[in-house]
C-alpha positions as a LaTeX table, in Angstrom:
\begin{tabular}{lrrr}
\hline
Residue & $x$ (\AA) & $y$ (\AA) & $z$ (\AA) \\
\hline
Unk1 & 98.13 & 108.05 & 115.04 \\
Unk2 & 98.59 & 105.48 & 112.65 \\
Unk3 & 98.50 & 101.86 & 113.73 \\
Unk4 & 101.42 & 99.86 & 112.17 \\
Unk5 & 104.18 & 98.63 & 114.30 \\
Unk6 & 107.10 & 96.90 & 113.32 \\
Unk7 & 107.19 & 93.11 & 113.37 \\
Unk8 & 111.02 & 91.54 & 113.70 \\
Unk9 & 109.85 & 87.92 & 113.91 \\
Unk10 & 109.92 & 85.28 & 111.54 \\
Unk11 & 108.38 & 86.15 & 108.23 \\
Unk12 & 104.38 & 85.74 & 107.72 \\
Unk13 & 103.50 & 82.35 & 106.17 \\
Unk14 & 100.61 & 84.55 & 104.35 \\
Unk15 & 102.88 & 86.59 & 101.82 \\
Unk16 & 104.29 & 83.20 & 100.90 \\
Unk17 & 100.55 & 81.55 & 100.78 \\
Unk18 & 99.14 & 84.68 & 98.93 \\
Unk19 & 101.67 & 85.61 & 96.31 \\
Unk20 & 102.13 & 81.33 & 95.29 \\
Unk21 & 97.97 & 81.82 & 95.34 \\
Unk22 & 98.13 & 84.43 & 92.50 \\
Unk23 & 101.42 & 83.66 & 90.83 \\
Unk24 & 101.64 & 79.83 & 91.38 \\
Unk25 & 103.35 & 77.25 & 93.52 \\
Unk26 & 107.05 & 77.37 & 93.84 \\
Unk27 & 107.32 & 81.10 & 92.60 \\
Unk28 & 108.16 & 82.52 & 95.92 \\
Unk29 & 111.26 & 80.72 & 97.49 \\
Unk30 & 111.91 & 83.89 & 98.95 \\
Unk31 & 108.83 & 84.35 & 100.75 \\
Unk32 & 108.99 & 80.70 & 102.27 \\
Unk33 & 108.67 & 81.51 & 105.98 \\
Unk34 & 110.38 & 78.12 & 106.87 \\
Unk35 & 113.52 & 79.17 & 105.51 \\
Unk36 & 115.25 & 81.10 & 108.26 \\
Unk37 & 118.15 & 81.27 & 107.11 \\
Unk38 & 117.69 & 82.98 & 104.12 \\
Unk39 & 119.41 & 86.75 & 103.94 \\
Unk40 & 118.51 & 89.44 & 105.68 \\
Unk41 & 117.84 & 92.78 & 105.68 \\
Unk42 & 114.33 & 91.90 & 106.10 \\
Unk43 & 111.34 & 94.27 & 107.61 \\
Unk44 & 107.88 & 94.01 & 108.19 \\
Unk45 & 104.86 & 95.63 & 109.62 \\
Unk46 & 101.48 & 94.62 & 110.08 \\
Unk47 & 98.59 & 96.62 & 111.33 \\
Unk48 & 96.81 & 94.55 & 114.29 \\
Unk49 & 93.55 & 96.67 & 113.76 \\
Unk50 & 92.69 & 96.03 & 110.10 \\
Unk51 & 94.73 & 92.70 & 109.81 \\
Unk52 & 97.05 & 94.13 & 106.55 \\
Unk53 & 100.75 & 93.74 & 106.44 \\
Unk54 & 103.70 & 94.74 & 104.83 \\
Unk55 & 106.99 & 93.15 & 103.84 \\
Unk56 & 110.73 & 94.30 & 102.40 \\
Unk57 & 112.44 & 91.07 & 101.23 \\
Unk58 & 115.55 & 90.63 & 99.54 \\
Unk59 & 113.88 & 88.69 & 95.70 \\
Unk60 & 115.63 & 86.20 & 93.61 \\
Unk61 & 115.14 & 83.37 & 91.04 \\
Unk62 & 116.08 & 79.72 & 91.23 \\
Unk63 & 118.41 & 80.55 & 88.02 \\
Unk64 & 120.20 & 82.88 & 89.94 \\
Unk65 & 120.15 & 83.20 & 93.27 \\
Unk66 & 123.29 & 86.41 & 93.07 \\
Unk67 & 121.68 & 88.95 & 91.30 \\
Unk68 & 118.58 & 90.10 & 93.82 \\
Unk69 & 116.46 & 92.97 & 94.48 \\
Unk70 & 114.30 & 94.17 & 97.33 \\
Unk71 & 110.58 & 93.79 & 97.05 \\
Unk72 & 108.15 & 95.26 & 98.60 \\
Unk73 & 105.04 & 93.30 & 99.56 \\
Unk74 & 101.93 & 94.56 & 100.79 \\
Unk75 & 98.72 & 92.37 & 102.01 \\
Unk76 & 95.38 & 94.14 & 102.09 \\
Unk77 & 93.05 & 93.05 & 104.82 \\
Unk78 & 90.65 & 91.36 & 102.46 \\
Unk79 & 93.16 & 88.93 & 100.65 \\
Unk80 & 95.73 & 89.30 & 98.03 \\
Unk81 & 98.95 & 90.42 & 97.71 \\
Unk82 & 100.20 & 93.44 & 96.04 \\
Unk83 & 103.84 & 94.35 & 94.74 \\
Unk84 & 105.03 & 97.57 & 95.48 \\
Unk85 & 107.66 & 99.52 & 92.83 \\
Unk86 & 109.79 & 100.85 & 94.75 \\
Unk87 & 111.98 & 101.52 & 91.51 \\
Unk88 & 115.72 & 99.94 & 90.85 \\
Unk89 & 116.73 & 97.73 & 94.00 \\
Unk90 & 119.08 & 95.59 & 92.38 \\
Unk91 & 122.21 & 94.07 & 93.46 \\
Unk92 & 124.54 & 91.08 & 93.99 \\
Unk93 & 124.22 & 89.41 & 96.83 \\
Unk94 & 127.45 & 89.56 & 98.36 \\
Unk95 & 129.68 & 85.85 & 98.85 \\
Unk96 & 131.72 & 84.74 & 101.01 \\
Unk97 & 135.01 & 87.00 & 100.95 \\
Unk98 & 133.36 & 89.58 & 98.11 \\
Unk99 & 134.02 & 93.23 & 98.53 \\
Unk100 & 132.78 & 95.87 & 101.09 \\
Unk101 & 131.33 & 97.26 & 98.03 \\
Unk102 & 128.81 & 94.77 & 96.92 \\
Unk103 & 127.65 & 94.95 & 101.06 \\
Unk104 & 127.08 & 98.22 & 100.84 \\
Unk105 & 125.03 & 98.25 & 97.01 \\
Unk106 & 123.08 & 95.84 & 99.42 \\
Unk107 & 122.43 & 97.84 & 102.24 \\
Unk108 & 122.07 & 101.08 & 99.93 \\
Unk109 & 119.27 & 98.79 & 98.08 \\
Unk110 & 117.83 & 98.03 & 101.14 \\
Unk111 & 117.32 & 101.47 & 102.63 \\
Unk112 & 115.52 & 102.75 & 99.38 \\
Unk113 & 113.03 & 99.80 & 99.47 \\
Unk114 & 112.18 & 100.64 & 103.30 \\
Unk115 & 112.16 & 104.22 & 102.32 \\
Unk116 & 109.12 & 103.20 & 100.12 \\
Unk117 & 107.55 & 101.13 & 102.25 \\
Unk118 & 107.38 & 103.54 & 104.92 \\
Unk119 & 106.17 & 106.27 & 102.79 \\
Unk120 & 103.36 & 103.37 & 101.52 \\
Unk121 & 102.25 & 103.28 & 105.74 \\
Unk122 & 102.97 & 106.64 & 107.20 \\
Unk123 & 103.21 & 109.08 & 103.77 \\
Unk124 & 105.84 & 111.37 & 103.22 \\
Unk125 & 107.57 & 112.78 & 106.29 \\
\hline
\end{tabular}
């Protein structure tokens, strides 16, 4: 039995402290767990025995905050922060009034990056 569970509340504050650790300050708006307003799909799990968690997060840049993708962020009980490939995730994040169709390129993006998580915590099913 494995000992992840699912955590729906507000995002960590360590994937924001450990990724602007490695990659710099300022390099994760996305991971800023003050900003609750920022879009969702979002998961996350965390493992209350070892202390690791993991992350799905919809990632963009300050030069353009339309064209995202979903990454997947793991944090080993020791420190760090890895990235996790979970291959193409890209899309456009939808704006007000846009098509059906760029919601579900979203949501289809989404679903493949939680695929790979899961199959990073439980293995292939």
């Amino acid at each position: 039995m494995t000992e992840w569970r699912r955590y729906d509340s507000y995002l960590i504050p360590a994937f924001h402290e450990r990724f602007e650790q490695r990659w710099g300050q300022g390099t994760a708006p996305f991971l800023n767990p003050e900003a609750h307003e920022e879009p969702l799909p979002r998961a996350q799990w965390i493992n209350p025995v070892t202390g690791a968690a993991l992350a799905v997060v919809p990632v963009w840049t300050a030069d353009d905050e339309q064209q995202r993708s979903f990454g997947v962020f793991y944090l080993p009980p020791a420190g760090d922060i890895w990235v996790l490939r979970p291959g193409y995730t890209g899309y456009l994040e939808p704006a007000e009034g846009d098509t059906e169709q760029l919601v579900t390129l979203r949501n289809d993006a989404y679903r493949k990056a939680v695929a790979h998580a899961k199959e990073f915590l439980f293995g292939s099913q």
